[in-house]
NUTI-225845 format. One record per residue: residue in three letters; x, y, z of N, C-alpha, C in turn; residue number from 1. Coordinates in steps of 0.2 Angstrom, whole numbers, plus 5000, padded with zeros to 4 digits. Each point is the difference from the previous one (the first is absolute). Example, Ala and Ser with C-alpha at 12.3 -4.5 7.8 and 13.67 -1.06 7.14 Angstrom:
2
<'ala',<5066,4972,5039>,<4996,5006,5000>,<5004,5006,5000>,1>
<'ser',<4998,5005,4996>,<5004,5006,5001>,<4996,5005,5003>,2>
END
This chain:
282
<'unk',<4985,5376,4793>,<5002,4996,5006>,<4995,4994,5001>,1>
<'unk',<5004,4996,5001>,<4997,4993,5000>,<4996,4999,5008>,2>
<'unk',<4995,4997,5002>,<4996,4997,5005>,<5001,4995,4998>,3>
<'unk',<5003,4996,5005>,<4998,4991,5004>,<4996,5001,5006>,4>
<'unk',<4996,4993,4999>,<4997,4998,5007>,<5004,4994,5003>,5>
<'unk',<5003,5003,5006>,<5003,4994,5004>,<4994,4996,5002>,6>
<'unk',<5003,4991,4999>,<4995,4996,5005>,<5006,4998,5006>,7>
<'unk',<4996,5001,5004>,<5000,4995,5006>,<5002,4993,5000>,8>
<'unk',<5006,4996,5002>,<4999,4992,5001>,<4999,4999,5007>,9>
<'unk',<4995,4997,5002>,<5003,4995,5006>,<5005,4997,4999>,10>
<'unk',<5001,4999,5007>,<5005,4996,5000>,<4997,4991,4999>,11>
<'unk',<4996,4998,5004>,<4996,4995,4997>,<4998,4997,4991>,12>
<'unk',<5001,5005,4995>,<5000,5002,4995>,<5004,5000,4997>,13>
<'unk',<5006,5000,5003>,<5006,5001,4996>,<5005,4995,5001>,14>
<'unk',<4997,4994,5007>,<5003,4995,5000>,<5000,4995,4997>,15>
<'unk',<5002,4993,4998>,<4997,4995,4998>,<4996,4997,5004>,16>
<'unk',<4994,4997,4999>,<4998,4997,5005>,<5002,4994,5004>,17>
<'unk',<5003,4996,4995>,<5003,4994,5003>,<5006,5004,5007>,18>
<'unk',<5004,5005,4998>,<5002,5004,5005>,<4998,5003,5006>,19>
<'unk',<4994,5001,4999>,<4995,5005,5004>,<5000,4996,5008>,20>
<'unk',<4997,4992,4997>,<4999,4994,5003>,<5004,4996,5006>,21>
<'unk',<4999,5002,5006>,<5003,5000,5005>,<5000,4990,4997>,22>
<'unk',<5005,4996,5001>,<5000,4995,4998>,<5001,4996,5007>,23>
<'unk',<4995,4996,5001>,<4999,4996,5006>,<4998,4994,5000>,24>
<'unk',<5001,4997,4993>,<5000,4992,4999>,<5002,4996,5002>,25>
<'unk',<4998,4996,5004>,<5007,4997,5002>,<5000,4999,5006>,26>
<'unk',<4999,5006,5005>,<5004,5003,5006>,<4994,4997,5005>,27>
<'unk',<4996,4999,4998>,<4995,4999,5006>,<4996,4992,4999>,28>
<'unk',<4997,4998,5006>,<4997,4995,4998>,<4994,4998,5006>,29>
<'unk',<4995,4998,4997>,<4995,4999,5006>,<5000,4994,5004>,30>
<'unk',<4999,5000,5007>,<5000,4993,5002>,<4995,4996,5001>,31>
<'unk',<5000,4994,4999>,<4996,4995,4999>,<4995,4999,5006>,32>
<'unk',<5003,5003,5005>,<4996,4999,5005>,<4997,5005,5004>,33>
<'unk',<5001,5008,4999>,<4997,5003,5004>,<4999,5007,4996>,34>
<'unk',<5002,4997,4994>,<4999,5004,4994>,<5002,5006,4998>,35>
<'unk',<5005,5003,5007>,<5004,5004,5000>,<5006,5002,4995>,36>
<'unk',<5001,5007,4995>,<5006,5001,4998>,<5005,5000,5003>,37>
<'unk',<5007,4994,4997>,<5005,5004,5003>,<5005,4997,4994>,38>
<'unk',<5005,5007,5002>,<5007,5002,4997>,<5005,4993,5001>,39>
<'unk',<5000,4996,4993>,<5003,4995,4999>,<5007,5000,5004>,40>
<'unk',<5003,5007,5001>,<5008,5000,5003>,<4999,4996,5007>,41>
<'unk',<4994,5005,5003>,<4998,4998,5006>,<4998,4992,5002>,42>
<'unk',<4996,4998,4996>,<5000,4992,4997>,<5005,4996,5003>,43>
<'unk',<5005,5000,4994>,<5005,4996,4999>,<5004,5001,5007>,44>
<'unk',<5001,5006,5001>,<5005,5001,5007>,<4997,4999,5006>,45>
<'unk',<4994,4997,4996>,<4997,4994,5007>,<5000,4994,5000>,46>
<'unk',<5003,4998,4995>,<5001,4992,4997>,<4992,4999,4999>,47>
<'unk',<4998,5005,4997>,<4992,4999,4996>,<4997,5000,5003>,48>
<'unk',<4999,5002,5009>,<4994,5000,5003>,<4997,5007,4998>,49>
<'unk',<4993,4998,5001>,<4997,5008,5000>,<5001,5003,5007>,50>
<'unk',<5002,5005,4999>,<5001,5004,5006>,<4995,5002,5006>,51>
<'unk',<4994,5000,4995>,<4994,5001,5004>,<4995,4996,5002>,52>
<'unk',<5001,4995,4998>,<4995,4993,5004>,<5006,4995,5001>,53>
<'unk',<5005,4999,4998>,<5003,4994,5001>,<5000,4993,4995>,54>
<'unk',<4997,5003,4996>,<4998,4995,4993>,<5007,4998,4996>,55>
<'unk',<4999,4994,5002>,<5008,4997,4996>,<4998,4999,4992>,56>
<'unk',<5004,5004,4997>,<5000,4998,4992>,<5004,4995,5000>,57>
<'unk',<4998,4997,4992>,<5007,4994,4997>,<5006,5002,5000>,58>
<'unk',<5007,4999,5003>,<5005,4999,4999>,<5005,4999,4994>,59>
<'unk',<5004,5001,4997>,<5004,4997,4994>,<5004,4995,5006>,60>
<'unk',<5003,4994,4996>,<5003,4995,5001>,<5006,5005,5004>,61>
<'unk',<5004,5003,4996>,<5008,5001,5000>,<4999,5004,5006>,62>
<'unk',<4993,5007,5001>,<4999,5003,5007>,<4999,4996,5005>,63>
<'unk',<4994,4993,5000>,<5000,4997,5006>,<5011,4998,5001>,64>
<'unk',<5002,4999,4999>,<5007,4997,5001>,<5004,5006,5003>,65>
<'unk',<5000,5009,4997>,<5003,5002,5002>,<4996,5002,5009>,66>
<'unk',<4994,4999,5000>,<4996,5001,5005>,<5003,4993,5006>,67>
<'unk',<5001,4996,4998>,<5003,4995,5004>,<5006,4997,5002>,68>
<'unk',<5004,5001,4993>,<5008,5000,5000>,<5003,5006,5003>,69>
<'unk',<5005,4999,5007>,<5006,5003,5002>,<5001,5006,4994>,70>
<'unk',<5002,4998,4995>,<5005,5002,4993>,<5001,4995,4994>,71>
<'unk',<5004,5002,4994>,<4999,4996,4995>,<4999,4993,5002>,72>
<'unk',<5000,4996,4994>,<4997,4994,5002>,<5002,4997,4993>,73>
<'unk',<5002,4993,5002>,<5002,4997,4993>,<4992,4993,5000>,74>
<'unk',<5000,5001,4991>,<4996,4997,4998>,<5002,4994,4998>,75>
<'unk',<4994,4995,5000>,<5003,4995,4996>,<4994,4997,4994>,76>
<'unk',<5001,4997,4997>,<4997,4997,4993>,<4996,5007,4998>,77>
<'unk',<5004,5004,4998>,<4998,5007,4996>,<4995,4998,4993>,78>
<'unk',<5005,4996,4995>,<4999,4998,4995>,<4996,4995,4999>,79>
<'unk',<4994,4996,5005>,<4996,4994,4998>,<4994,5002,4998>,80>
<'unk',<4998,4999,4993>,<4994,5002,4999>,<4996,4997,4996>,81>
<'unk',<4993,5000,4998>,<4998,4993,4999>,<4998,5000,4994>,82>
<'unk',<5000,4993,4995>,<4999,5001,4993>,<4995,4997,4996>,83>
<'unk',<4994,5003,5004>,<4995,4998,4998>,<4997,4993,4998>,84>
<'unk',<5002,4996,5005>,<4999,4991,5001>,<4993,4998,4992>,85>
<'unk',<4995,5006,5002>,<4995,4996,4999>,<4997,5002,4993>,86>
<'unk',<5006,5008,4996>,<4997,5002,4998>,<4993,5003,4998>,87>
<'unk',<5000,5003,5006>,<4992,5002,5002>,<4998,5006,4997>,88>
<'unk',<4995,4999,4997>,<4995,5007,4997>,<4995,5002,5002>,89>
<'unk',<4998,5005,5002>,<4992,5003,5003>,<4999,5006,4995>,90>
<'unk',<4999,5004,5004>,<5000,5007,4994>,<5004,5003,5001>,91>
<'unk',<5005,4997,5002>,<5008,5003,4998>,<5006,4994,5000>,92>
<'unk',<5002,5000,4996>,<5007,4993,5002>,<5003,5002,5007>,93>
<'unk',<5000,4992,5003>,<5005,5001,5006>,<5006,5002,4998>,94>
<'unk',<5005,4999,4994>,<5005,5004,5001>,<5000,5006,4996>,95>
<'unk',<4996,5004,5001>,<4999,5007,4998>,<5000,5005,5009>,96>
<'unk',<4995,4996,5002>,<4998,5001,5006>,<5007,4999,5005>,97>
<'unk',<5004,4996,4999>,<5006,5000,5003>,<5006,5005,4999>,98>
<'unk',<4999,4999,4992>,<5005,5007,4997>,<5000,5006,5003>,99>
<'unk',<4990,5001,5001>,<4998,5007,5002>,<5003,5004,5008>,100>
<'unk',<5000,4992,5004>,<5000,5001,5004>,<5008,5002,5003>,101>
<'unk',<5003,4995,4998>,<5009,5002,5000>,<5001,5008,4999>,102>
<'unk',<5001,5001,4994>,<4997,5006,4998>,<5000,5006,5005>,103>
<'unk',<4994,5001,5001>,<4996,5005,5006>,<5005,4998,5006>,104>
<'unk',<5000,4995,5002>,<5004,5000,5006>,<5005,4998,5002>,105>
<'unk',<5004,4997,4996>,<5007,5000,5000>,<5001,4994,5004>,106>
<'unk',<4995,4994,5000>,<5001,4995,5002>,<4999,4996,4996>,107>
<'unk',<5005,4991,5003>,<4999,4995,4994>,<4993,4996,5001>,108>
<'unk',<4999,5002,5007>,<4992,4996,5003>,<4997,5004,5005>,109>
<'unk',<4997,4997,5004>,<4994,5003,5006>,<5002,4999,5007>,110>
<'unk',<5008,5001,5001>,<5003,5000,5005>,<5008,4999,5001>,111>
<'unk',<5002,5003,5005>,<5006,5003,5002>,<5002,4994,5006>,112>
<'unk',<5008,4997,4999>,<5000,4995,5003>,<5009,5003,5004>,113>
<'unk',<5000,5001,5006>,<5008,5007,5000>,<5002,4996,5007>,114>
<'unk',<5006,5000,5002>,<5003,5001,5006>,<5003,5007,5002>,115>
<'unk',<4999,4999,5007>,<5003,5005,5002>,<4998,5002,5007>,116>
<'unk',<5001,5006,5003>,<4999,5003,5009>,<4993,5001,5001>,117>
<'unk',<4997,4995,5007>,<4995,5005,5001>,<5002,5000,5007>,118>
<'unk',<5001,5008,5002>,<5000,5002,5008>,<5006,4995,5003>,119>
<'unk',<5004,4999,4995>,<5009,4999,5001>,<4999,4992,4998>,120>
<'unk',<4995,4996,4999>,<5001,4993,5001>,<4998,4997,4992>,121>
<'unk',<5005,4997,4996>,<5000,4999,4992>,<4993,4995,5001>,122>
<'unk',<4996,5002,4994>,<4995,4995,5000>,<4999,4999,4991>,123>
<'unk',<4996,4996,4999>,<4997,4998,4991>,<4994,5005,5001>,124>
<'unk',<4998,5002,4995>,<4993,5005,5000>,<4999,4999,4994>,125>
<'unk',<4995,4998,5000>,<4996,5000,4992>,<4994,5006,5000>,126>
<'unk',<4998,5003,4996>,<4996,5005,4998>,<4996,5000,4993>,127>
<'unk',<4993,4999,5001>,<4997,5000,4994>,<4997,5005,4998>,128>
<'unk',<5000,5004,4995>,<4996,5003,4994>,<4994,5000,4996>,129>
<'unk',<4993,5001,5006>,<4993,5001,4994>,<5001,5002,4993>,130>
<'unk',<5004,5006,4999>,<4999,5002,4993>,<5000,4995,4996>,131>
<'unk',<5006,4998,5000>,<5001,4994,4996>,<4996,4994,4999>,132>
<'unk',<4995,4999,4996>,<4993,4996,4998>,<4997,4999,5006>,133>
<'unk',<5000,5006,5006>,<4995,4997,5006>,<5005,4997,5005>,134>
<'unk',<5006,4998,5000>,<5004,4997,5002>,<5000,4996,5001>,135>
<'unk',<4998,4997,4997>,<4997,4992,4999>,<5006,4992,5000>,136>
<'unk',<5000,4997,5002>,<5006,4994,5002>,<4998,4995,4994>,137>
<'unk',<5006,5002,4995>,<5002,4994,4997>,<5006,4995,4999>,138>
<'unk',<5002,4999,4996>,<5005,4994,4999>,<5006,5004,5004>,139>
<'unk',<5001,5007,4997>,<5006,5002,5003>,<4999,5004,5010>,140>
<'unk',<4994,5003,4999>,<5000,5002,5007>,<4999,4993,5005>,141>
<'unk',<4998,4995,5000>,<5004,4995,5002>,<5005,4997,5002>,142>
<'unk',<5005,4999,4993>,<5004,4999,5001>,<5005,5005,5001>,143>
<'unk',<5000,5006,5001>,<5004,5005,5004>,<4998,4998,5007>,144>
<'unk',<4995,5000,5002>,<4998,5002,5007>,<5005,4992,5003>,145>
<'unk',<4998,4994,4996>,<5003,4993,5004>,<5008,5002,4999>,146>
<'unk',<5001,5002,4998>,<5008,5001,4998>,<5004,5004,5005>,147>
<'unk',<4996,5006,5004>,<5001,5005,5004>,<5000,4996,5006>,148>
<'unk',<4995,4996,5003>,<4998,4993,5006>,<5008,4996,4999>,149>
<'unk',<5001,4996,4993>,<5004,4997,5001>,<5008,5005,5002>,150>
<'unk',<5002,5005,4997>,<5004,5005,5003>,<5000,5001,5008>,151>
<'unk',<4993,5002,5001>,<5001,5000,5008>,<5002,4994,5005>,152>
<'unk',<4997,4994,4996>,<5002,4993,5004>,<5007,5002,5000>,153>
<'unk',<5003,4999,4993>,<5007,5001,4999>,<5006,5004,5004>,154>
<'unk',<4997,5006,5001>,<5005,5005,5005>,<4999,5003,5007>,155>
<'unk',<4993,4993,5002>,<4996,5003,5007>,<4998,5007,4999>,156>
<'unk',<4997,5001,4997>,<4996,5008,5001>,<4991,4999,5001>,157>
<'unk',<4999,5005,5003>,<4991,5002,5001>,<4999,5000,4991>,158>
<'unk',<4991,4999,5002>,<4998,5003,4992>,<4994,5003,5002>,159>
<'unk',<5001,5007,4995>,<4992,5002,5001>,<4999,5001,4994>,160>
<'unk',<4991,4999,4998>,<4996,5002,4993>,<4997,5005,4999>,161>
<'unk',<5002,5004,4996>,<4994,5007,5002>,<4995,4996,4993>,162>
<'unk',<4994,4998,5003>,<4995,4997,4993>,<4996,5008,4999>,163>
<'unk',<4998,4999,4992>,<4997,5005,4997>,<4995,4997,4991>,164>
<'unk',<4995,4994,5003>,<4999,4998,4995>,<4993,4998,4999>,165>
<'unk',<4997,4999,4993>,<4995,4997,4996>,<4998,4995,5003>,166>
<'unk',<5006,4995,5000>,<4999,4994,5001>,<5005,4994,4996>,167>
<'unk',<5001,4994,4995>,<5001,4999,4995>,<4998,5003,4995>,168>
<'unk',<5006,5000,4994>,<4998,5001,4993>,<5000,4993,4996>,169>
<'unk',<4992,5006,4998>,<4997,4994,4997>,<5003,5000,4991>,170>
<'unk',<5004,5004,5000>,<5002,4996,4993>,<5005,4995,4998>,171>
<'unk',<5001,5000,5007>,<5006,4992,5001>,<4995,4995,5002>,172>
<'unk',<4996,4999,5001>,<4995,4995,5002>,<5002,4995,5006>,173>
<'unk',<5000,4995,5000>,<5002,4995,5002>,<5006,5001,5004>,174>
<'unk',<5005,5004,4997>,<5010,4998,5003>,<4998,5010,5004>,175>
<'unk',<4994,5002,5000>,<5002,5004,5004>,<4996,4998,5007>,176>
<'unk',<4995,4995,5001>,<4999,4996,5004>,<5004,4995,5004>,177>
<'unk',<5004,4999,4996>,<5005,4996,5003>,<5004,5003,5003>,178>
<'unk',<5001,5005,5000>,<5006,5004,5006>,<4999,5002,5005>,179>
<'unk',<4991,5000,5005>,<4999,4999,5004>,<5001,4996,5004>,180>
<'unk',<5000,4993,4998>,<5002,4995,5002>,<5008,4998,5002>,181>
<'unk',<5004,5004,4994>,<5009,5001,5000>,<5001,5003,5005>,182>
<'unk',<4998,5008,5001>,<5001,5004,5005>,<4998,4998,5005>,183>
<'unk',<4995,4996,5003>,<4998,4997,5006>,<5004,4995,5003>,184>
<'unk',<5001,4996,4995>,<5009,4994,5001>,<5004,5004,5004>,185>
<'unk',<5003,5007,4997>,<5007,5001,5001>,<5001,5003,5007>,186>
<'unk',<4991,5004,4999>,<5000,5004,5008>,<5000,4994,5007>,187>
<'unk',<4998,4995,4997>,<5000,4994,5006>,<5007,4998,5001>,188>
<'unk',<5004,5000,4994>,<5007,5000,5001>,<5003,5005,5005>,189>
<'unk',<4997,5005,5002>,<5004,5006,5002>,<4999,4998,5005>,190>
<'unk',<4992,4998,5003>,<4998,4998,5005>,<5004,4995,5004>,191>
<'unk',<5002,4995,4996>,<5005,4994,5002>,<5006,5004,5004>,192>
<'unk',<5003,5003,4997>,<5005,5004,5004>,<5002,5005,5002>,193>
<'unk',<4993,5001,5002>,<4997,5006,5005>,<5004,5008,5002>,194>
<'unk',<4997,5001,4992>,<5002,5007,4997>,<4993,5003,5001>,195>
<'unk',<4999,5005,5002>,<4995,5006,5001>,<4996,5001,4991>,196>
<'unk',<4994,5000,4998>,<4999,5005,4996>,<4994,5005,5002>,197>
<'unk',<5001,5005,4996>,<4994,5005,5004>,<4995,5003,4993>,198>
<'unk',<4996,4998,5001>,<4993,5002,4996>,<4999,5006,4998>,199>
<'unk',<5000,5005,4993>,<4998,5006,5002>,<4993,5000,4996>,200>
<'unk',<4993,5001,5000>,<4997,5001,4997>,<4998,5008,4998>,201>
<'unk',<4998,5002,4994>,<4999,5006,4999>,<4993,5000,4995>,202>
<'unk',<4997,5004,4998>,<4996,5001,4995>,<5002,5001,4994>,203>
<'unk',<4996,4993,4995>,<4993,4993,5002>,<5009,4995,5001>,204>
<'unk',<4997,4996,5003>,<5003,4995,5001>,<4995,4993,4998>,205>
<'unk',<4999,4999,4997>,<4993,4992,4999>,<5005,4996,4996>,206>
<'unk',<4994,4996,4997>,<4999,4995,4996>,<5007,4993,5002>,207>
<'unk',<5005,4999,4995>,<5005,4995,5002>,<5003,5002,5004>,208>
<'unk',<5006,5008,5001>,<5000,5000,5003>,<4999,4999,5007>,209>
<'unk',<4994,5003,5003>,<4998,5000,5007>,<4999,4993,5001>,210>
<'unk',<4998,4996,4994>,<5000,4992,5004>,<5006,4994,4999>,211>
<'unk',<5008,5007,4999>,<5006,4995,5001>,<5002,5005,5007>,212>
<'unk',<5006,5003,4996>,<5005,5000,5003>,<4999,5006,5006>,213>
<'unk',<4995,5005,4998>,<4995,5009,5002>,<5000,4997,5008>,214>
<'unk',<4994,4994,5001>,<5000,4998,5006>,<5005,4993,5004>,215>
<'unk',<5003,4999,4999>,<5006,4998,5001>,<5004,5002,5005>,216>
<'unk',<4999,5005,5002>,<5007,5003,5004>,<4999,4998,5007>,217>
<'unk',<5005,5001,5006>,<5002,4998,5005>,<4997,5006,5003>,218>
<'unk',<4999,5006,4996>,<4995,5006,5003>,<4999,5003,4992>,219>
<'unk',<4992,4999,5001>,<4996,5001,4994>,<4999,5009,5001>,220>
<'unk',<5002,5006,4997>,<5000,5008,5002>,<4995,5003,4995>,221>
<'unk',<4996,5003,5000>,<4996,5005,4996>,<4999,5008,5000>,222>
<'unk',<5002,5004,4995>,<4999,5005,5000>,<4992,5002,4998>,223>
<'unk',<5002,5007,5006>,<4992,5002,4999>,<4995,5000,4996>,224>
<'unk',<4994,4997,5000>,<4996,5001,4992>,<5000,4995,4995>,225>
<'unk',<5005,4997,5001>,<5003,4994,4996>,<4991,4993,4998>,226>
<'unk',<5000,5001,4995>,<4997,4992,4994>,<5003,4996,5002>,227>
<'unk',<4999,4995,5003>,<5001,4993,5002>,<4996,4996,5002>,228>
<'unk',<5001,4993,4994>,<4996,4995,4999>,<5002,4995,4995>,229>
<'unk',<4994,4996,4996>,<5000,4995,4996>,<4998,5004,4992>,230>
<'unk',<4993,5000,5003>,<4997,5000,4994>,<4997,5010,5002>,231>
<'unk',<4998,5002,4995>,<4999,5005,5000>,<4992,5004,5005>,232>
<'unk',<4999,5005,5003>,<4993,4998,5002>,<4993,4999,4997>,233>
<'unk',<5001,5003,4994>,<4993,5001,4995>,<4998,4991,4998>,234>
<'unk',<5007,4997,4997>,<5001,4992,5001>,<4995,4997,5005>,235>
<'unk',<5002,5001,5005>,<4999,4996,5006>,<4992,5002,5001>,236>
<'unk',<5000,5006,5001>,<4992,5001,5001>,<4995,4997,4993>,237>
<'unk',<5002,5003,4996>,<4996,4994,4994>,<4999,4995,5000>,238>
<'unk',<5006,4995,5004>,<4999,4992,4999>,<4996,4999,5007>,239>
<'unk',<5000,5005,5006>,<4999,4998,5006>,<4990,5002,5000>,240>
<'unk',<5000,5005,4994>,<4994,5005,5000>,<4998,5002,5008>,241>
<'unk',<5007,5005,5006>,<4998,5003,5001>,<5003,5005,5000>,242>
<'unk',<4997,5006,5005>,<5004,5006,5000>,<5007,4997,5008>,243>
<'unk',<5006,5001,4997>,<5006,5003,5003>,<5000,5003,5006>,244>
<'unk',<5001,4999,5006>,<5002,5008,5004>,<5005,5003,5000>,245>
<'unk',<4998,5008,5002>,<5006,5003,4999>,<5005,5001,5001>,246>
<'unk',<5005,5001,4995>,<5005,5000,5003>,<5003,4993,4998>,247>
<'unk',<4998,4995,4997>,<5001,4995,4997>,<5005,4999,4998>,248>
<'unk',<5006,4997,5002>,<5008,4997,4997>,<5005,5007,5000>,249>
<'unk',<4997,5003,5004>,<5004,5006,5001>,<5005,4998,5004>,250>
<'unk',<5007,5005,5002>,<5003,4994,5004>,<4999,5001,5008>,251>
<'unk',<4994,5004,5002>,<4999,5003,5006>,<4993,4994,5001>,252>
<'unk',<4997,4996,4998>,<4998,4996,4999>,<5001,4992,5002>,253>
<'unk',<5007,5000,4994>,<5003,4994,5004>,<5004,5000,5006>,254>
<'unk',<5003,5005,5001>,<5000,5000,5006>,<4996,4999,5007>,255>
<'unk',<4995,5003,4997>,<4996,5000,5006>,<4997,4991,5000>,256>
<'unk',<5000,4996,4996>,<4998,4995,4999>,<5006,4994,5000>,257>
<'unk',<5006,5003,5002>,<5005,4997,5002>,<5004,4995,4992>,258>
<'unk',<5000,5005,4995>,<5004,4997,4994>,<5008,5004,4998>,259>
<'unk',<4998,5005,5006>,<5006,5004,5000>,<5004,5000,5007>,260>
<'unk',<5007,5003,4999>,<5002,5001,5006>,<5001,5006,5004>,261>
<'unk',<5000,5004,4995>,<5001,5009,5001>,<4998,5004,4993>,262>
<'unk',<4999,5005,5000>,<4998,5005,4997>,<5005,5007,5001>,263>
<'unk',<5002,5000,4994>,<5008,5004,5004>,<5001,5006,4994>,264>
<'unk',<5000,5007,5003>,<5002,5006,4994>,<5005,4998,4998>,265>
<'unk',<4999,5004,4992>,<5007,5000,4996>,<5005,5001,5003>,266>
<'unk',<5000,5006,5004>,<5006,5004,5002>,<5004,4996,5006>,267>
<'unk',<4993,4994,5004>,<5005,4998,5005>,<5002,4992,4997>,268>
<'unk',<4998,4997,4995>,<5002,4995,4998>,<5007,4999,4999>,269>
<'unk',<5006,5002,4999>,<5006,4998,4999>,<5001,5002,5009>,270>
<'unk',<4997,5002,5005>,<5001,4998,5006>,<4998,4996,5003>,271>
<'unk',<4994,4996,4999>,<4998,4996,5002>,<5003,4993,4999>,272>
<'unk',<5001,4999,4991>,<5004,4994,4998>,<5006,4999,5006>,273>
<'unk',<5004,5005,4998>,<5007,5000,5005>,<4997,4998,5006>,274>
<'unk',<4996,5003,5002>,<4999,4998,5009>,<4998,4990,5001>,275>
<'unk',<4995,4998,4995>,<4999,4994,4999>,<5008,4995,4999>,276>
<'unk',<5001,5003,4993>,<5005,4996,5001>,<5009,4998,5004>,277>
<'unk',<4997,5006,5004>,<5004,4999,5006>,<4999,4996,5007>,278>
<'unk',<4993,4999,4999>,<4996,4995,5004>,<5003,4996,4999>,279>
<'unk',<4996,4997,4993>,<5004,4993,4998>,<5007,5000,4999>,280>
<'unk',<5004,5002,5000>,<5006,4997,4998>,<5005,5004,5005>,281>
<'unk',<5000,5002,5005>,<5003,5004,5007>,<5000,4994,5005>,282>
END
């Protein structure tokens, strides 16, 4: 008669391990500001605030819109994108870097240019894109943004800007500086015929933009926590050699120093607009 020794498996032991592994990649993320975990569902069904401090994350373009817009929304100049004027190389070609960019995000540029409802009344919205190289304003994100101005002259409608940017890009050089000045023309045209626009800043907002179109508006708005300025702070203090106080270009800052006109949560931001532009235009 034969004897076997039975083993024993765990169950641990008989699993695969990649099996074993509660898989939570993904799901979670820390906040920037209060260092708190939280469940990315939870996140997003805040429109990216943290639940737990109030810390506004970045936004995607196409969300700030659905956070704004009534319902769908028709776009326009989907297709302009830029073709590398300068043929610019650093340690990556500029149109590698644009390729990648399209790519990953499903856009032709660094901004979102739509008509459509906010709080029942059709307006121009434009919405721009960090991801995409820092959202940086070149040949094309100005000439969307002018084009959007001249529409709104065209059919009498409000315009608002949601900014989200670097600055200029610098690997247009020159023709991305010049749109500064384009986009400043057309808003003054609006102002001729006295259309409303409404300023959104968000975190960063600096460099060209903030010194075109960012503060331009009829009400200059900031979200909480918000980077807003020129030049950077590390810049300013090195060139100035000194230390900064705190809280420095925060947007709770310029407000207090009177560069802003409101500081307004996510959640009540497409309230607030509507109630503005019922100001003006009621």
């Amino acid at each position: 008669m034969a004897w076997f020794k039975r083993e024993k498996k765990r169950i641990d032991q008989a699993t695969p391990p990649d099996e074993r592994r509660v898989k939570t990649e993904g799901l979670w993320t820390k906040c920037e500001n209060c260092r708190a975990t939280v469940w990315k569902k939870d996140l997003e069904a805040n429109w990216r605030v943290c639940p737990k401090c109030q810390h506004h994350f970045r936004l995607h373009a196409t969300k700030r819109l659905e956070l704004l817009l009534d319902s769908r929304w028709v776009e326009h100049d989907a297709s302009l994108s830029s073709n590398d004027p300068l043929h610019f190389t650093d340690t990556k070609p500029y149109a590698a870097r644009l390729k990648d960019a399209r790519k990953k995000l499903g856009m032709a540029d660094a901004i979102i240019t739509a008509e459509g409802l906010l709080g029942g009344r059709t307006v121009m919205c434009c919405s721009m894109e960090f991801g995409f190289i820092g959202g940086s304003m070149g040949a094309v994100v100005g000439e969307k943004v002018t084009r959007a101005i001249e529409r709104a002259i065209e059919k009498r409608l409000p315009l608002v800007i949601v900014s989200c940017s670097g600055g200029a890009r610098m690997m247009e050089g020159t023709i991305s500086l010049m749109q500064l000045a384009k986009v400043s023309a057309a808003l003054a045209r609006l102002d001729e015929v006295h259309l409303p626009f409404i300023s959104v800043l968000t975190d960063p907002t600096t460099g060209g933009v903030t010194a075109s179109y960012a503060m331009l508006g009829d009400i200059n708005i900031a979200e909480p926590g918000a980077l807003i300025g020129f030049a950077g702070p590390r810049v300013i203090e090195q060139t100035m050699r000194q230390k900064l106080p705190d809280g420095f270009q925060k947007s709770e800052f310029l407000l207090e120093h009177g560069f802003l006109d409101a500081i307004v949560h996510r959640k009540d931001l497409k309230t607030y607009i509507s109630s503005a532009l019922n100001f003006f235009l009621n």
